[in-house]
Structure formats: C-alpha cells, structure tokens
C-alpha positions in Angstrom: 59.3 10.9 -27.6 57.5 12.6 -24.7 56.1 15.5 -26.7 54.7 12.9 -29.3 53.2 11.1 -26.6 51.2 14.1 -25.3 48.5 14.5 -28.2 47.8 10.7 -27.5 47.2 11.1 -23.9 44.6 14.3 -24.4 42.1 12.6 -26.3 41.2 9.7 -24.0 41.4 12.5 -21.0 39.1 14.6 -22.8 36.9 11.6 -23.1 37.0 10.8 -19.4 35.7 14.6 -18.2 31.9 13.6 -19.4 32.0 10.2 -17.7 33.8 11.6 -14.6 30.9 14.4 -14.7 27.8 11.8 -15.0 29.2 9.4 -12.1 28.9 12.6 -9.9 25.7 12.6 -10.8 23.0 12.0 -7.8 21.7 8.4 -7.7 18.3 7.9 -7.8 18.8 5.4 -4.6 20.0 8.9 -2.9 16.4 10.7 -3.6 14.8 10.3 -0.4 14.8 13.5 0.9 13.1 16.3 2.4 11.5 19.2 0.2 9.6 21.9 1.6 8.4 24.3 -1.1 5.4 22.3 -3.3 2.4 23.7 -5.4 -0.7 22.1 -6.1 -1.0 22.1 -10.1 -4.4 22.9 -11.4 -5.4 19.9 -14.1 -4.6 20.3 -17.5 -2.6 23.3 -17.3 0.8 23.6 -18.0 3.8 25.0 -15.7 7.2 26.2 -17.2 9.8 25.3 -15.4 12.2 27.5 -14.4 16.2 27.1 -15.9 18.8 26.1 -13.5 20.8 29.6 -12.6 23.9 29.9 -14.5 26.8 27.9 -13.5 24.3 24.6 -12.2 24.0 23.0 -15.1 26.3 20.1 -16.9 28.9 20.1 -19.6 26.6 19.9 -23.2 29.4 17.8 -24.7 27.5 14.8 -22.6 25.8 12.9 -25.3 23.3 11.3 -22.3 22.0 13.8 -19.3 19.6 12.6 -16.6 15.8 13.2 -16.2 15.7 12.6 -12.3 11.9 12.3 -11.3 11.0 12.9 -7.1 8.0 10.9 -6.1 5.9 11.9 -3.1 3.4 9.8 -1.5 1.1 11.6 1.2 -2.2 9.8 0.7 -1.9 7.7 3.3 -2.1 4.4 1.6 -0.2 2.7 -1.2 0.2 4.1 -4.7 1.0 2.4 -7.6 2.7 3.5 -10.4 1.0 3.6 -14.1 3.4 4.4 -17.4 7.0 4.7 -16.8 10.2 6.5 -18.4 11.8 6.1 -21.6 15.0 7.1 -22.9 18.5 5.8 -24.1 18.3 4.0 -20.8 16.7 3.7 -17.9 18.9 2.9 -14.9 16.4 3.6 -12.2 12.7 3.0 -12.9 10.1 4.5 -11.6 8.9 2.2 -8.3 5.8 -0.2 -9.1 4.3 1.2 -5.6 5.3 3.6 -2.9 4.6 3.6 0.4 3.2 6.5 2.0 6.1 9.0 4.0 5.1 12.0 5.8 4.6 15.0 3.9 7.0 16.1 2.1 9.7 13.8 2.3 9.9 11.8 -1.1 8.6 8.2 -1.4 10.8 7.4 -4.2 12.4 8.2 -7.4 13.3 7.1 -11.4 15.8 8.3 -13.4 16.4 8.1 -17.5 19.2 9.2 -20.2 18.0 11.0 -22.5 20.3 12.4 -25.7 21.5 15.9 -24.4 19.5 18.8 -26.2 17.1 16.9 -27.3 13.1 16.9 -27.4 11.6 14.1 -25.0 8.3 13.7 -23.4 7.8 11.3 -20.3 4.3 10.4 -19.1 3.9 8.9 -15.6 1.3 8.1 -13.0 0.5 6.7 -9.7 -2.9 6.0 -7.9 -4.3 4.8 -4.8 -6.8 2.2 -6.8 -5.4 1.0 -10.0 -8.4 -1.7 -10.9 -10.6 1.9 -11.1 -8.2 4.9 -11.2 -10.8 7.4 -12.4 -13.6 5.8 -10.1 -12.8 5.7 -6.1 -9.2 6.6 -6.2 -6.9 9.3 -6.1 -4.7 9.5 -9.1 -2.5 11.5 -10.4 -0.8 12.2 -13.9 2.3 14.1 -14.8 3.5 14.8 -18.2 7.0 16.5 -18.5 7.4 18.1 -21.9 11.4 19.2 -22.3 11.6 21.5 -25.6 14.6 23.0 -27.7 14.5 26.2 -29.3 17.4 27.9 -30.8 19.6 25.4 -28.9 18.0 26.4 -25.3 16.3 23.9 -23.5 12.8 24.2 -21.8 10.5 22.2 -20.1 6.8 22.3 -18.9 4.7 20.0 -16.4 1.1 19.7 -17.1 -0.8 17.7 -14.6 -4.3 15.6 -14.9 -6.3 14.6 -11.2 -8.8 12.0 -11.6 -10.4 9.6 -9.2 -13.5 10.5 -6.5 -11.3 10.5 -3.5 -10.3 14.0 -4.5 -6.7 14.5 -4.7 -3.9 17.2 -4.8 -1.0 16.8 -7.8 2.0 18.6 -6.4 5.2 20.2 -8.2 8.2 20.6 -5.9 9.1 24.5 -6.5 12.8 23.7 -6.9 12.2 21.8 -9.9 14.3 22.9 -13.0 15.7 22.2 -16.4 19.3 22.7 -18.0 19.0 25.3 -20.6 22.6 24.2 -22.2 21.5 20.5 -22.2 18.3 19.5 -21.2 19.2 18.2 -17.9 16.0 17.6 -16.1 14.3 17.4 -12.1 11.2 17.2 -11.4 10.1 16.4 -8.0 6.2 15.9 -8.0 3.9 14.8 -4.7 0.2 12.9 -4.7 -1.8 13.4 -1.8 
C-alpha cells in the first residue's frame, strides 16, 4: 500500500516547491534599505539591465515572478507618485507619496506578479508638484521594458526628467533581471 501511496504524495510536493520559493521572496515592506552605487540616466535613453549571475535567479516553473521596484526620495520635499504597476497582481503598490530619506536609502517600494517569461512594460512616476509636473517641479519618469527572446529574458530602463527645478533620475547599479524567468529589480532614486 505504501509504494502506491508514494506517486500521490509527489505531485502535491512538487506543487509546494514554487510556493515555498515565492514566500521566500523579499517583501516589499522589507525595502527600506541602503544602496550605494546609483547613476544618473540621461532622458530618453535607454539602459539594459544586466542579468542576475548564474545561480540568483528563481525556478521558471513559477507561473507568477516578482517585479520589485526601489523608490528613492532625495529632493527634499514630498513626491507623489503618478501611474502605477500592473500585472496578475499587485500585492504591494507603489506609495501615493514618499517622504524624503537621506540619500541613498530608499523611500519606498511596489511590487507586481507578472506571468514568468513573459513580455511586460510598467510605467511609473513621482514628482515634487503634481498640479504642474512639467512646470516648477522635479519629476521623474521610469519605464521598465522586460523582453523575451529565444526564451531569455531582458530588460531595459529608459528615463524622462521634466519639471524647471532641474532634477536627477537615478538607476541603482545593482539593478537586474532573471534571464530564465523574468524576475525583475529595479531600484530607481529622484533628487
């Protein structure tokens, strides 16, 4: 009876290993952290990402993976948030306003499920002045482009400054993409 037993008890273990996986997952309430390495993106132009090195990234059998977005705030006055994330779900969304933190700890964070190795596009923003955004403000725009070629996942970051206030758009250097499943981060500052 045991041995007839066993094929029964593989299937719902095999179907625990992705949930076990994506509850080890980072909470977005766990974001506030310290990141020292940022660039400042020119507008319009577009930076690859770099993949996570071998051995980082999650299981593709996931049929959700996380885009986990950063969110500094070193203006020194309140930002709100303009656009937010889409995806299968959306468990943590991106703040309505931050706070300003010293630079370059992160103000906040959003996370979204997205269908693993899939094509998504998220488009976000936040701004020191949202009644006039491209008038006496400092905003910033981030658009995170993930792609899949050939069943490899990439992703670019493409930036857009507006406002009079002149502001810097940030992109945290350790910011990466799965290339077995689309897994994103992207840590991004405003100042």
């Amino acid at each position: 009876m045991t041995r007839n037993l066993k094929p029964f008890l593989v299937v719902p273990m095999l179907s625990l290993a992705p949930m076990m996986a994506a509850a080890a997952e980072t909470g977005a309430d766990d974001f506030v952290s310290k990141r020292s390495e940022y660039v400042s993106l020119q507008p319009a132009r577009s930076v690859e990402l770099p993949a996570l090195r071998s051995g980082e990234g999650f299981a593709p059998l996931l049929a959700d993976v996380t885009q986990t977005f950063y969110i500094g705030n070193w203006t020194g006055a309140l930002v709100y948030a303009g656009g937010g994330l889409t995806g299968s779900s959306v468990p943590y969304p991106l703040p309505s306003a931050l706070n300003f933190s010293t630079p370059y700890y992160y103000s906040g964070a959003g996370q979204a499920l997205v269908p693993a190795l899939t094509p998504w596009s998220q488009v976000f923003a936040y701004t020191t002045n949202p009644a006039d955004p491209y008038g006496q403000a400092k905003t910033c725009v981030w658009q995170a482009d993930v792609s899949v070629v050939n069943g490899v996942c990439t992703a670019n970051v493409t930036t857009f400054a507006y406002g009079a206030q002149g502001v810097l758009c940030h992109l945290d250097t350790a910011s990466s993409v799965d290339p077995n499943s689309c897994q994103l981060f992207v840590g991004v500052g405003i100042e």
